[in-house]
N, C-alpha and C positions, 0 to 999 in steps of 0.2 A: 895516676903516676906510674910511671913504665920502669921496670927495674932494668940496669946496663945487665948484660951476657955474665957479668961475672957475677952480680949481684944474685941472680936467678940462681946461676949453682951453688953461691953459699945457702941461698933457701933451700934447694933442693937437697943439699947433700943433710944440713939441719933437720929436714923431714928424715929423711933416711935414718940417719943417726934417734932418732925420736922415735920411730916405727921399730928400728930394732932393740929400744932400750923397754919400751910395750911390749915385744913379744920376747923378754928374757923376764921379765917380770911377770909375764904371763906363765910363760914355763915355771918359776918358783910356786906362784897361788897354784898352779896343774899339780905337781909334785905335793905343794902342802897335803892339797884336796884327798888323792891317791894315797896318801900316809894316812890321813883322817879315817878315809875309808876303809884300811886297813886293819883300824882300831890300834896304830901306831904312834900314838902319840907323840913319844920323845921325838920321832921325826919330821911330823906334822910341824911341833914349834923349834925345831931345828930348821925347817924352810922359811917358816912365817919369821924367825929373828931375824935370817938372811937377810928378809923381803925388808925387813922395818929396818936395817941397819943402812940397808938402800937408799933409803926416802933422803930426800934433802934437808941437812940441819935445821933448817926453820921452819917444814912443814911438819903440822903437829902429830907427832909420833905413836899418838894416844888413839888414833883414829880406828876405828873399827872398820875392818877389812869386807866388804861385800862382793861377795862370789856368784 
């Protein structure tokens, strides 16, 4: 199935939108990480709350984060 010219750039532009919302949630786990390693805690779960308040209400919010 062929998508029409417009169809294509709603996908495209939906990638785009999806790639930059991966690499701002990438920068938060980066920040967490670097506070960890700081031995910063308050900060560390100052990023990872950010990170969880992100997630979409129905995805389970309990999940353990793998870095």
């Amino acid at each position: 199935m062929f998508l029409t010219e417009k169809e294509d750039y709603i996908k495209l532009e939906e990638f785009r939108a999806a790639i930059a919302k991966l690499t701002a949630d990438r920068e938060v786990f980066k920040n967490a990480i670097e506070a960890h390693e700081k031995l910063d805690v308050a900060q560390c779960f100052a990023h990872l709350s950010h990170a969880r308040r992100a997630l979409p209400h129905n995805q389970n919010r309990h999940h353990v984060f793998e870095v």
